[in-house]
Structure formats: C-alpha cells, structure tokens
C-alpha positions in Angstrom: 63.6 -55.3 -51.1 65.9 -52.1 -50.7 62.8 -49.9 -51.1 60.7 -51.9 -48.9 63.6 -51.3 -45.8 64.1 -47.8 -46.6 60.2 -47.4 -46.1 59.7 -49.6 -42.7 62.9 -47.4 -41.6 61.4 -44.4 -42.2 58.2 -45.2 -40.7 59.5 -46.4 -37.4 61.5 -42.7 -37.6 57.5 -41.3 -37.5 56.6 -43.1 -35.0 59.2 -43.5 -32.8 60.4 -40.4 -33.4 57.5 -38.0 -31.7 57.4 -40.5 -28.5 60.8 -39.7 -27.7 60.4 -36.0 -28.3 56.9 -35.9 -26.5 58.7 -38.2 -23.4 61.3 -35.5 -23.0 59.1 -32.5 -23.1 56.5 -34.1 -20.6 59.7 -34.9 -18.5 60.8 -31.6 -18.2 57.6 -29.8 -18.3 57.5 -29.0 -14.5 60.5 -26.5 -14.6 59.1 -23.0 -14.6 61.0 -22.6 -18.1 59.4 -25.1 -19.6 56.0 -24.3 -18.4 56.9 -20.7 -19.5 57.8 -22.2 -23.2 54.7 -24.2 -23.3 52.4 -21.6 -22.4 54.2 -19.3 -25.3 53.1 -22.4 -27.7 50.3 -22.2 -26.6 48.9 -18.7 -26.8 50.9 -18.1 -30.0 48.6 -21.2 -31.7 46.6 -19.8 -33.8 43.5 -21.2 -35.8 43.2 -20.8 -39.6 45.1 -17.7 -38.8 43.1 -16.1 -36.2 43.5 -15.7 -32.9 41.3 -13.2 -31.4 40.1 -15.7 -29.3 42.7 -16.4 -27.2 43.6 -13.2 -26.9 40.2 -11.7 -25.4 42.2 -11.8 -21.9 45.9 -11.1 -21.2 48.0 -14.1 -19.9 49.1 -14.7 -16.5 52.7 -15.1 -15.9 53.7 -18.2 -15.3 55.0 -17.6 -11.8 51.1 -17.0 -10.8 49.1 -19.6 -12.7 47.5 -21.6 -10.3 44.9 -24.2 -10.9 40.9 -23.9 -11.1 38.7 -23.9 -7.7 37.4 -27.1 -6.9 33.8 -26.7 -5.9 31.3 -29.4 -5.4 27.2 -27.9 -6.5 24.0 -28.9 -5.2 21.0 -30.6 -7.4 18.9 -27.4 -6.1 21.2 -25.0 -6.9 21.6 -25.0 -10.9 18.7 -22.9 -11.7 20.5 -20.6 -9.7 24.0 -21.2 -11.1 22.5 -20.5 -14.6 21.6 -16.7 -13.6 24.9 -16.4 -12.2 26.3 -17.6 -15.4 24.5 -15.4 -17.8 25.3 -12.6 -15.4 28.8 -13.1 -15.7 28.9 -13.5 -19.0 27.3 -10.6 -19.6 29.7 -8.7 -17.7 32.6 -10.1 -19.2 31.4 -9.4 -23.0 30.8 -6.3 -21.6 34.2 -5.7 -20.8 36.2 -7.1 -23.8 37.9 -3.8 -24.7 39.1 -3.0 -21.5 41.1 -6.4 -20.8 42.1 -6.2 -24.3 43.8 -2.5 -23.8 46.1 -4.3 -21.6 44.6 -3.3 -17.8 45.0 -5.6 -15.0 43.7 -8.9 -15.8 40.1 -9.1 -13.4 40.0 -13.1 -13.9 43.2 -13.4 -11.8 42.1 -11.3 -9.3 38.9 -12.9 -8.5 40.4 -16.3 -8.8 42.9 -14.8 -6.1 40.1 -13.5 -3.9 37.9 -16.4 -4.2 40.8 -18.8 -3.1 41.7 -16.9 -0.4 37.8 -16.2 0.7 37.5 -20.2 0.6 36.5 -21.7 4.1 35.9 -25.3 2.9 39.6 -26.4 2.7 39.6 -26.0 -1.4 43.2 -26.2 -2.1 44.7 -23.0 -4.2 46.6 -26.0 -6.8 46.2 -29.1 -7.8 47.4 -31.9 -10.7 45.4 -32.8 -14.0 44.0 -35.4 -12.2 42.3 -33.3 -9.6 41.3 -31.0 -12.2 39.7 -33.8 -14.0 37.9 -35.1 -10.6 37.3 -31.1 -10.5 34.6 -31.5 -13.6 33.1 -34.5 -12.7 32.0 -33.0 -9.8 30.6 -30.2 -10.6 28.7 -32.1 -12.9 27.3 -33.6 -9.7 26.6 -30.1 -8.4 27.3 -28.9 -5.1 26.8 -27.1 -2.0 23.9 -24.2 -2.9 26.0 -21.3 -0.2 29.5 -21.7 -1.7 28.4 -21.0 -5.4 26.5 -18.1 -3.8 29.4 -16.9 -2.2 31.8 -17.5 -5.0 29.7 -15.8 -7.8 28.8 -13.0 -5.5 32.4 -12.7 -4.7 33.2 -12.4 -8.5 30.9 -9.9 -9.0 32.2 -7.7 -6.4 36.3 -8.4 -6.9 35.0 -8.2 -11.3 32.9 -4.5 -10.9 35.9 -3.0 -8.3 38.9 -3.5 -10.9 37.1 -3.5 -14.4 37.6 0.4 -16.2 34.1 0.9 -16.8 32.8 -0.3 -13.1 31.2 2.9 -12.5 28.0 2.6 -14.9 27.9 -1.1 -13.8 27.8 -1.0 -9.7 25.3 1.7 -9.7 23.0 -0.5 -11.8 24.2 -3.4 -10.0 23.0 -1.8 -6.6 19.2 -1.9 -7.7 19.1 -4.4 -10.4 21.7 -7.1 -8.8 20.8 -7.1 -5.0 22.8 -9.5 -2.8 20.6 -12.2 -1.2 21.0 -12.3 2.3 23.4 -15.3 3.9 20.8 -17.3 6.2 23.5 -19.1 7.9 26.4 -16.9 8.3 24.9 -14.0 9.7 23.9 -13.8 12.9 19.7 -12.6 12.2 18.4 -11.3 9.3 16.3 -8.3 9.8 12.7 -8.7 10.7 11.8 -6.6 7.3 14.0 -8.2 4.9 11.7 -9.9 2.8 9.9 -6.7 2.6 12.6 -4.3 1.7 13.3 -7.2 -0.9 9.7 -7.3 -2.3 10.0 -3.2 -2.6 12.9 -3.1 -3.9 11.9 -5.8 -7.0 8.7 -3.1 -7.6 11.6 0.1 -8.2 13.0 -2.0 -10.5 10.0 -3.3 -12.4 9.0 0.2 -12.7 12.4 1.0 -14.3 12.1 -1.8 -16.9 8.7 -0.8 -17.6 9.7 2.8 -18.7 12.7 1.6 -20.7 12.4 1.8 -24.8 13.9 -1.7 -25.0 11.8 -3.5 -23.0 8.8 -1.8 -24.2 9.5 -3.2 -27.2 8.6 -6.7 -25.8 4.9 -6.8 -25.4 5.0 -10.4 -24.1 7.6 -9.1 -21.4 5.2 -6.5 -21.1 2.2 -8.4 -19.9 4.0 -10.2 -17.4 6.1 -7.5 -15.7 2.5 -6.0 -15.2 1.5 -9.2 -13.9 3.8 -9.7 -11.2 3.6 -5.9 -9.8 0.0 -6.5 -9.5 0.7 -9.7 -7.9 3.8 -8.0 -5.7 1.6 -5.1 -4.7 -1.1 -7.4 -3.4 1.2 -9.4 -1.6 2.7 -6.3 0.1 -0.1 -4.1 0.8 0.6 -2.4 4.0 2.8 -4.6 5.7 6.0 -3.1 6.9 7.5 -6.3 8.5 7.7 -10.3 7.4 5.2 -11.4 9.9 2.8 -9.2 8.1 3.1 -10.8 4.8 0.7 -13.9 3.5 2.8 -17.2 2.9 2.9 -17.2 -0.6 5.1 -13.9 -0.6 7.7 -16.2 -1.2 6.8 -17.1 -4.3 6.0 -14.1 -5.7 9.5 -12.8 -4.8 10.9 -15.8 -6.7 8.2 -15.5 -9.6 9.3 -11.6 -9.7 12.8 -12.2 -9.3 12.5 -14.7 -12.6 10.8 -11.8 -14.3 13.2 -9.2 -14.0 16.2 -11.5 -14.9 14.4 -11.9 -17.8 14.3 -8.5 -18.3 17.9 -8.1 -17.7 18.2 -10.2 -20.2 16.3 -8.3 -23.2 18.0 -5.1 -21.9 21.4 -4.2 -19.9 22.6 -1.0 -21.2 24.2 0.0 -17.6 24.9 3.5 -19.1 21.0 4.2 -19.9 19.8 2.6 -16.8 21.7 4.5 -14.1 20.7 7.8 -16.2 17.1 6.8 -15.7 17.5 5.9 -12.0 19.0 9.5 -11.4 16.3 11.2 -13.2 13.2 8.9 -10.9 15.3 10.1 -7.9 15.5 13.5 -8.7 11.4 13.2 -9.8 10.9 12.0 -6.4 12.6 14.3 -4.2 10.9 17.2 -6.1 7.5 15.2 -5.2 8.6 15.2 -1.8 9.9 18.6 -1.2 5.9 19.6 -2.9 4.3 17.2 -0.5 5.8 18.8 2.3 5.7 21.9 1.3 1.9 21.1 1.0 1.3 19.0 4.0 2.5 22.6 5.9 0.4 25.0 4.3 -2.5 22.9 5.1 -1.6 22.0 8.9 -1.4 25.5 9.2 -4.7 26.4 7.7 -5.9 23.3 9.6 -4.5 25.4 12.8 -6.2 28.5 11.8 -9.4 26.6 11.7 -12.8 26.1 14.0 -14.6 23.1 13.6 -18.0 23.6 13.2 -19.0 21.6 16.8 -16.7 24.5 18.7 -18.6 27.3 17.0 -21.6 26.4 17.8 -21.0 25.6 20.9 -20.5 29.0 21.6 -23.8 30.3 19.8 -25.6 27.9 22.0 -24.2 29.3 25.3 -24.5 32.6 24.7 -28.1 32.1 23.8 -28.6 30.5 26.9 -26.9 33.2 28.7 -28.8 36.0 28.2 -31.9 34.3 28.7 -30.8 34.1 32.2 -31.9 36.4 34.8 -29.6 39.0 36.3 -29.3 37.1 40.0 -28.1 33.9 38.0 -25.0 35.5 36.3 -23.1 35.8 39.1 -20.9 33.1 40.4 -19.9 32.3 44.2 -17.4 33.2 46.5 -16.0 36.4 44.9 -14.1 37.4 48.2 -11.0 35.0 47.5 -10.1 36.6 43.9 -7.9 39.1 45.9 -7.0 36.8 48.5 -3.2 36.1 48.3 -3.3 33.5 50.2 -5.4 31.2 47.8 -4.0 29.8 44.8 -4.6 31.5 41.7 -4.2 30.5 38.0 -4.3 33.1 35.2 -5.7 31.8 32.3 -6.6 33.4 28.5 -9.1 31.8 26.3 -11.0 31.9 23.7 -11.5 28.3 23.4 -14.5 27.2 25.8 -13.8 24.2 25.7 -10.0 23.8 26.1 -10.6 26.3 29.3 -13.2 23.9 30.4 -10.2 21.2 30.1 -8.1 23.1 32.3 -10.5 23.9 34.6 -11.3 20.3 35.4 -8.2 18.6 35.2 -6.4 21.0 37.9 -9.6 20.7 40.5 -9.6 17.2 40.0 -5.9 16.9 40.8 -6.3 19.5 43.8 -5.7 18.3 46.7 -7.3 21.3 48.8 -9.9 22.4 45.6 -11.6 25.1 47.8 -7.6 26.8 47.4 -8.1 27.3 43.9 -9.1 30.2 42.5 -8.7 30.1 38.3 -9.1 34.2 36.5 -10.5 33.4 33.0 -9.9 36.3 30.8 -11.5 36.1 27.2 -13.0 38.2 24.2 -16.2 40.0 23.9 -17.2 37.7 21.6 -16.9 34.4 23.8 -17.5 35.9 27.5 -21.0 35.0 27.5 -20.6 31.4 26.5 -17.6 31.4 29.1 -19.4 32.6 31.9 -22.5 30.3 31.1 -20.5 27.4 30.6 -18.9 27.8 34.1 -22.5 28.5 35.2 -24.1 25.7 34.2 -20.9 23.6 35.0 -19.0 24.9 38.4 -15.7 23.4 39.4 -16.6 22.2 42.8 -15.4 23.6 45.2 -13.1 26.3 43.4 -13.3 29.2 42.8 -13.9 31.1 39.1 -14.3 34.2 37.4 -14.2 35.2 33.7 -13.3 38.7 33.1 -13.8 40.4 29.2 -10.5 41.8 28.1 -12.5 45.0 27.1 -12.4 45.7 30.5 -9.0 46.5 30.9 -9.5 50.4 29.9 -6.0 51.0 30.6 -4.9 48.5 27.9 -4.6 50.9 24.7 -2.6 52.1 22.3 -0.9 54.9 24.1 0.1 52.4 26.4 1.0 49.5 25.4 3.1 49.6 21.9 2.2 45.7 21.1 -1.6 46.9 20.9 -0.5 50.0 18.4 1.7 47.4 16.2 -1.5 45.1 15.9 -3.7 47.5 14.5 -1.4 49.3 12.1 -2.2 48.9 8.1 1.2 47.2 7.4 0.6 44.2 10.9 -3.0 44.1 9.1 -1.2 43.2 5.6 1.3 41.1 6.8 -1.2 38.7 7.7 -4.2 38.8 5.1 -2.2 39.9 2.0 -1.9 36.4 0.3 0.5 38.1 -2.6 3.2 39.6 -0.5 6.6 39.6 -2.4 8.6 38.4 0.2 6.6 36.0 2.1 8.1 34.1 4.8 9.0 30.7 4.7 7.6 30.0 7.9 4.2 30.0 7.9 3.0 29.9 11.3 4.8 33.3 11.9 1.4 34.8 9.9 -1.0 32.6 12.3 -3.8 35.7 13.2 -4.0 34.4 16.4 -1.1 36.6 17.4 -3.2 39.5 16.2 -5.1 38.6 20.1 -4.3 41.0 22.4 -5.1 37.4 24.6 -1.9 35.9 23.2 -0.1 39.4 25.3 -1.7 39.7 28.8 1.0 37.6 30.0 3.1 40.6 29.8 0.7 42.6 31.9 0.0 40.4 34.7 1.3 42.6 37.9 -1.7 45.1 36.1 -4.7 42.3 35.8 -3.9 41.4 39.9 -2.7 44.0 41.4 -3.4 42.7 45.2 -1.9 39.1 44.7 1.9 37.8 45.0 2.1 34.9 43.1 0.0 33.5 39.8 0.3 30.6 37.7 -0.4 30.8 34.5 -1.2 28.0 32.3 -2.3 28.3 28.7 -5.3 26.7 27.2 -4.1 23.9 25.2 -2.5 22.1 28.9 -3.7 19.5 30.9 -2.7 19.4 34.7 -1.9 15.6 36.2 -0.9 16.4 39.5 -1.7 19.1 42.4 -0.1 22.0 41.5 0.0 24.3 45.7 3.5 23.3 45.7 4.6 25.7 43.1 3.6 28.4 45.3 5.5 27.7 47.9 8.9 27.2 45.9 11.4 30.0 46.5 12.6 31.8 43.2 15.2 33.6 44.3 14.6 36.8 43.3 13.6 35.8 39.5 10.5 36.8 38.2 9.5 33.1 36.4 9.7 29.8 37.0 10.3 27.9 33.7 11.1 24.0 32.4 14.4 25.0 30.1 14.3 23.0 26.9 17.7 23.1 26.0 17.9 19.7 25.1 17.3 20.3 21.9 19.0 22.5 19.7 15.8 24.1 17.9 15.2 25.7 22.1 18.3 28.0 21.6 18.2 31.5 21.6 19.2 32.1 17.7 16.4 29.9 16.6 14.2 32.9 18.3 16.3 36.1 17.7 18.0 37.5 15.2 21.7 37.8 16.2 22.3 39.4 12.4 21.0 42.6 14.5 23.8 44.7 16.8 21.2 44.9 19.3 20.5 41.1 19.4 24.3 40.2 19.1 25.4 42.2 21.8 22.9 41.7 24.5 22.4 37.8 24.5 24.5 34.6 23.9 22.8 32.6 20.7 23.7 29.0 22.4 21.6 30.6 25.9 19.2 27.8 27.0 15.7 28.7 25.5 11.9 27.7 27.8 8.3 27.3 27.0 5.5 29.0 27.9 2.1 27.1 28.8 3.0 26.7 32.6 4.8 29.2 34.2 5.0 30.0 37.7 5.2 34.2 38.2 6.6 36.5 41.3 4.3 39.3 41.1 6.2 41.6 43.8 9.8 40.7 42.1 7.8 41.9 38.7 6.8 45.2 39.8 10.6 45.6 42.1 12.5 45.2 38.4 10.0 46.9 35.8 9.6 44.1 33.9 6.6 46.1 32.2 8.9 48.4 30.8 11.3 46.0 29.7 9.0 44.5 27.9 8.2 47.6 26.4 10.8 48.8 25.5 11.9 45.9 23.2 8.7 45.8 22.0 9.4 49.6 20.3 12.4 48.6 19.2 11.1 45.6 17.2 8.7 47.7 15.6 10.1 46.6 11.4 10.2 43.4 13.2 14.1 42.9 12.6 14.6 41.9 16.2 12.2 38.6 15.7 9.3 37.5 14.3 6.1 37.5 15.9 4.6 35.7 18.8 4.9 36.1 22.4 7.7 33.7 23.0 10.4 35.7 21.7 10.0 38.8 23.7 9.1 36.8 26.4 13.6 35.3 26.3 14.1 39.1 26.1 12.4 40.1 28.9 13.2 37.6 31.1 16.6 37.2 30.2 18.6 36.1 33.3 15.5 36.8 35.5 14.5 32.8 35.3 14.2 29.7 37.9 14.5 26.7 36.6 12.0 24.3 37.2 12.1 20.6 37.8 11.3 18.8 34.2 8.5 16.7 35.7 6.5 19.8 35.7 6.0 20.5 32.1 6.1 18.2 29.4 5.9 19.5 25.9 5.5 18.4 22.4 1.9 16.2 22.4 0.9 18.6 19.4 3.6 17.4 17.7 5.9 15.3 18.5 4.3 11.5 18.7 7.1 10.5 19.6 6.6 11.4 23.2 6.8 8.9 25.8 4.2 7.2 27.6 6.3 6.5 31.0 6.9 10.9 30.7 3.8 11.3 30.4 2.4 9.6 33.3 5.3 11.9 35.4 4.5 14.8 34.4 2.3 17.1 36.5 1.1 19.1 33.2 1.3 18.1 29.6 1.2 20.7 26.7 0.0 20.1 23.3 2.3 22.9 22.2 2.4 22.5 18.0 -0.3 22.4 15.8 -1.7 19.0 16.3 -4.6 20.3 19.2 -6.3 17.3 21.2 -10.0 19.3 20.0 -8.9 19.1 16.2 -8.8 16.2 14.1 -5.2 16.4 13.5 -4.2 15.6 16.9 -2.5 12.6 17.4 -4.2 9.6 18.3 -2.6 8.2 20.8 -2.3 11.4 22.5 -5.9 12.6 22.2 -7.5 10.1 25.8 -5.6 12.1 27.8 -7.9 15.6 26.9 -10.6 13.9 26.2 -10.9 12.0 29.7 -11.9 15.4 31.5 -14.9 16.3 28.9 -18.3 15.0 29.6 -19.6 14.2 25.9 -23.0 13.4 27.2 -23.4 17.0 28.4 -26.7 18.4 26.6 -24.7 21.5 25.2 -22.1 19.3 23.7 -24.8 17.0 22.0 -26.7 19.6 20.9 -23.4 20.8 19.0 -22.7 16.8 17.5 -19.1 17.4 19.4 -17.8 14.0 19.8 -14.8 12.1 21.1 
C-alpha cells in the first residue's frame, strides 16, 4: 500500500509538474528577456549533436524579429512561384559561406525591404494565430503581382548586400531579366516583347556554347528548337505590332527552356567570363564591319556605273557625226552680258549637269535671264555639248567650254596644277602599300587629282567681263528661282555662303591643322566652317583683294600637305577667311548624300538641296527616299538614255 502511494505521488509530480513550469514560462514569454532566453534554447538545440543546420544563417536579435509577410497567391501564379523558388534557393546555397563568416544577415534585410515596399496593408507583425492563417493561405495562393514584386524585390535587396554579388548581377542582368509591371507603369514600350524575344536568343546562344550544358544532348535538341522557333517568330520585326500572335508563346516556351538550363548549369563566375569574351567578339566584328563598309563606300564613290559610261560613248559618237553648222548653240551674245544671270558650273558628270541644268530653268522665273557656263574635260566635252544639243534648256542660255582651253592654266602658274602632277601627289593616291596611310580614306578620292574640282579658285580669270557668278556644283538640285541672289548686297565680301556651324564636325580644326604655327596663329579652331555646292561670288570685290594670290600663296605653303589634307574645301576657309556673307539657311540644304536623316518639311524649303557625301542620287547607294527628288528632272524615256539601260 506504502509503495503503491509513493508511486501515484510521484507520477502526479510528472505530470503536474511540467504544466506548472510550462504555464509560467508561456506567461512570461512576451518580456524581451524571455523571448531573448527562448531564442538562446532554441538555436543552442542541437540534433544528435549537430547543428550545422541551424546555424547556416546568423540570428537576429531579438529587438528586430518580427513576424513573416502575409501574402495571399493566385491559382495562376504557382508555376511561376516555383521558378522563383528554385531561383532563390539557388542563390541562397550559393551563398552559405558568406552568411556563415558572420556578414550582415541578407534575410533580415529583404524581409525589412519587402515590408516596407508592401502597398496591400500587410502588417510588419503578427500572433501565432495569424501566422497560422498566414499558411493556410498561401496554400490557397494569391494575388499573381505581389509575389512578382516580392521575389523580384528579394532578388534585388539579396544580390546588393550578399559578398559575392558581383559575379551574380552581371549574370542576373542577361539570364534573370525583370518582367515588365503591366499595371503599375504607366505604358510599356511599343518594342518590349521584342527586346524580350532578343534578348532570350543572347542567352540561348550562351547556354549553347557552355561545357555543361553541352553535356545534355536532350537540352541540346530543344534549346535548338526554340531558337529556330524564336527566330521565326522574330524575323524582321522591330516593334510588337510586327510580331505573329503566337509570339507569346514562344516567349513562354523559351523562357521554360532557359530556366531549365539555368537549372543544369549556374556557375555565375564562368558565365559572366563568357558574356565579356561574346562582347568583346562583337565589337571587334563591328569595328571590321565598319571599317569595311568604308573602304567600299569609298570605292563605291570612285566608281562609274556602266549606264553613265556609255552614255558618254554614245554622245560623242553622235557628235561628231554632226555637221559643223549644228555644233553651235544660240544666243552667244549674253555670255558676257553682266546683266544676265550666270551660273558657273564644272562637270564631268553629263548627267548630273543635265540635272542642274533643268531643275534651275524650270524654277526660273525669267528663263531667257539665265545663262549657265559648263566647263568640262576633253574627254566628256563632246558628249556635253551634244547632250545640250540635242536637249536645249528653253529658253536659256548655255555653253560648254573644254578646260584645255584655259592656256594660261599651267604649271608656272598655278601651284595646285604643279602639286597634282608631281611623282609623290601621283603616289599618294595609287600606291595601295603606303606605310603610313591615312585613316580617312576619302582624302585619296582621285577626283581631287581634277583640275575641275579647282576652277573655283580662278573664276575672276574664266569671266573676266561679268560681276557676279553663281556657282553650283554638280551633285545640287535648285527648288526655287535663284535672280534674287544677284541682287543681295555682300558688303564688300567676296562669297556668299550657308554657315554650318551647327554642327561641331563644320569647325575649322576639323579642316586645318592647328598643330602647325601657321594654322594656329592665323585662325580661331571653333571659327564657324561653310559648304561649297552653292555659292554666290563678287567678281569685282575678287579681283579689288587678290583673292588669286591668296589662294596661292597658301597653296605653296601646303606643298608636304601639313597645313591640311586635300580637297578644295579647306583652302577654300583659308582663302576666304573673314571675306564671307552669310546666307539665309533656306538656300542650301546639305547632307542628302548622307545623312537620311534629313527632313522632309527642310527639304521642301529649301531653294537648292545638295547630296554632299558619298551617297550620289545617280549611284545605287543613294538613299532612297532621297533619290525622287533627282530623278524627277531626268526624262528616262529619252532614246540616249535607253540605249544606255539607265534607269530610275
């Protein structure tokens, strides 16, 4: 009986025993010491000895523990929530030895961020209760936007305070684009999908070349797949409303694909080193293209297509079967008439002289005024003259003079024509293994081997009776009646120009060399630069200041061509420094040989457009859009031109 008490006495002690002790602590567990105490149980619990477990993060202080989020997830949303899962996790196992060398714990921070970042009216605590309604209803799933926001959030908080978030955000960049927010921003952009569909084709390229993944044949097959499928889809388009409607679902199918592959492979390290070496592959491939793409614009440049050579065979042919009495053209008596208005125009190009020719009669508004002075090469004055022949202007007035003819253009007098023919001008341009060749090619275009290109410079010579000449170059075409230029007053300059200092390539040190003392001292580098191509000339304020002289004096003086390179240009700043008149804008308009960038409403203002560049309206390189406006004053059905399979 004794033993039988003594044993119900000591069970009640068991049982009653931890209820009271249990009671007291739950009682006082909501003190910050006691919370403190419990936590220390807790972490120090160790199972079967080990607890590295529990110890793969370090503990928040009590002061800061705060509760889990409650979020509520969508049906829709859990494929989703999975990726996000396995992304995290990845990162995290990623990570183990830096949270484990005591750094600043990431969890806590993102937990911080994401409360704060919460617009939904989460609350930062809550009971066990709440934490236990917490679970249930994310077993329900919730709203698809706030997981998105809340993982992307933990990515971003995660790779800004981990150690080794270098490797990782550079990979992350590429391989972890952000989906755009529908709803809270204000558009998306009209070529997001596309950028997106691009962007999953860099990074399917990258899996493709790495060991790992090559590894996985089955991988393999379907990555190819889906670029195939991708690259279909994509074709040319460059905005959404370009793509087919299932380009959707090849995103999606693609995007499944890759996070597969991110899967089988996330070495951040080994990625990022093969992004750096594809860009570095690529902008070698660039800087090749486009070192390329210049050589053979220039050649392109240099080039006659074979319609405007034999257009001039055919008109010379034609020419000298004429008689003597038909090679004459009309109304000689105005060339010397200083009254009239007269255009100064050197060509070799038939047909772009044709161009000019027609456009500025058409525009005329008092044709009969207009007397245009062709000058060309021996080779290509009989076609001129026959083309003009056969095809007179109306009522203006023309003549085509053969630059042979000047007999007092030579050598001994002009020092540009005794640089062109020396041995060393001669090797600059056809040597192809020069030692030093320059890096600008179009400084070696032959053309400025042309004594054509330089009669500008001698204008007061080639019309010694007249006043005033305009001179337009071949490659223009006129949109408006020029007579008002001659009646503007330049006040005592020699040119009228359209200034292109808008742009900084038009300065003066883009043109000169201000390494030289000569070019440093006698001109200011930012001084506004102008184009030729339609100039407006004071003949008598030519001859009062030498100009001629000027220009030949710089002209010796540039004779190792350490002043400038060549061209006509360049002299031209020199010569006419401070001796300018700045013309309206309206007047000239350049850059329709290349620049397509040009301006349709500045086009139709102008009263002359240039196809300065290399882009000419006559070759196929000109720009498209661009091209109507030559082509409008050509008659395509003319016999000569048919005969020569030119066409529009």
């Amino acid at each position: 009986m004794v033993v039988r008490n003594l044993v119900l006495l000591m069970l009640c002690a068991t049982v009653v025993a931890p209820i009271v002790l249990y009671t007291h602590r739950i009682g006082t567990f909501k003190s910050a010491s006691s919370r403190s105490e419990y936590m220390e149980e807790v972490t120090a619990f160790a199972l079967n000895g080990d607890s590295r477990h529990l110890n793969v993060l370090p503990q928040e202080s009590p002061t800061n523990l705060k509760e889990p989020v409650g979020m509520v997830y969508t049906e829709n949303s859990a494929q989703e929530l999975k990726q996000i899962e396995q992304k995290s996790a990845r990162v995290l196992s990623a990570t183990v030895d830096e949270s484990q060398s005591g750094g600043e714990n990431p969890i806590r921070q993102v937990t911080n961020s994401a409360q704060k970042v919460d617009e939904n009216g989460i609350s930062e605590t809550g009971s066990g209760e709440e934490n236990k309604g917490w679970r249930e209803r994310k077993t329900a799933q919730s709203d698809k936007e706030q997981s998105v926001k809340l993982s992307q959030n933990f990515l971003e908080n995660f790779t800004r305070n981990a150690d080794a978030s270098v490797g990782y955000h550079s990979v992350k960049s590429s391989l972890n684009r952000r989906k755009p927010e529908k709803q809270n921003e204000p558009m998306a952009q009209l070529d997001a999908r596309v950028c997106q569909l691009k962007d999953q084709l860099i990074r399917a390229k990258i899996y493709m070349s790495l060991a790992a993944t090559k590894n996985n044949p089955h991988f393999i097959r379907e990555l190819r797949l889906r670029i195939k499928e991708v690259q279909r889809v994509l074709g040319a388009a460059t905005k959404d409303s370009e793509l087919p409607k299932s380009s959707y679902d090849k995103l999606k199918a693609m995007e499944q694909t890759l996070t597969k592959g991110m899967q089988i492979y996330d070495d951040c390290s080994t990625t990022v080193k093969k992004l750096r070496a594809m860009l570095h592959s690529t902008e070698e491939q660039i800087r090749m293209n486009r070192k390329q793409t210049m050589f053979l614009t220039q050649l392109t440049a240099k080039t006659i297509p074979k319609g405007l050579h034999c257009l001039p065979l055919q008109l010379t042919s034609k020419f000298y079967a004429l008689d003597s009495s038909q090679k004459h053209f009309p109304n000689q008596e105005k060339l010397e008439d200083p009254s009239m208005y007269h255009y100064a125009l050197f060509s070799d190009n038939v047909l772009a002289a044709a161009v000019v020719v027609n456009s500025t009669v058409r525009h005329a508004k008092d044709p009969e005024k207009h007397v245009f002075h062709i000058v060309t090469d021996r080779l290509n004055y009989a076609a001129m003259r026959m083309w003009f022949l056969a095809n007179p202007p109306g009522k203006a007035t023309i003549q085509v003079k053969n630059v042979e003819e000047f007999t007092w253009l030579n050598a001994s007098y002009s020092p540009v024509l005794k640089q062109l023919g020396s041995p060393s001008m001669i090797d600059y341009y056809f040597r192809a293994h020069r030692a030093n060749p320059d890096s600008n090619l179009k400084f070696r275009n032959p053309k400025y081997l042309s004594i054509l290109n330089h009669l500008r410079f001698y204008l007061p010579e080639i019309f010694p009776k007249l006043n005033k000449v305009l001179f337009l170059d071949d490659d223009v075409v006129v949109q408006k009646d020029l007579a008002p230029l001659w009646s503007l007053n330049l006040r005592g300059n020699v040119i009228g120009v359209v200034e292109t200092c808008g742009q900084s390539f038009h300065r003066f040190d883009r043109y000169l060399n201000f390494s030289h003392p000569l070019i440093a001292k006698n001109f200011s580098p930012q001084a506004c630069g102008w184009a030729y191509g339609m100039n407006i000339f004071d003949l008598n304020e030519w001859r009062k200041q030498n100009i001629t002289e000027i220009y030949h004096k710089w002209q010796e003086l540039n004779h190792d061509r350490l002043l400038w390179k060549l061209g006509t240009l360049p002299p031209g700043l020199i010569t006419y420094w401070k001796r300018t008149f700045p013309l309206d804008r309206s007047w000239h308009l350049l850059g329709l040989g290349y620049n397509p960038n040009v301006s349709q409403k500045d086009i139709e203002q102008a009263a002359v457009i240039h196809y300065n560049g290399n882009m000419k309206p006559w070759l196929e390189i000109g720009i498209p859009k661009f091209r109507n406006y030559w082509t409008k004053y050509v008659d395509y059905d003319h016999i000569f031109l048919r005969e020569c399979n030119i066409n529009p």
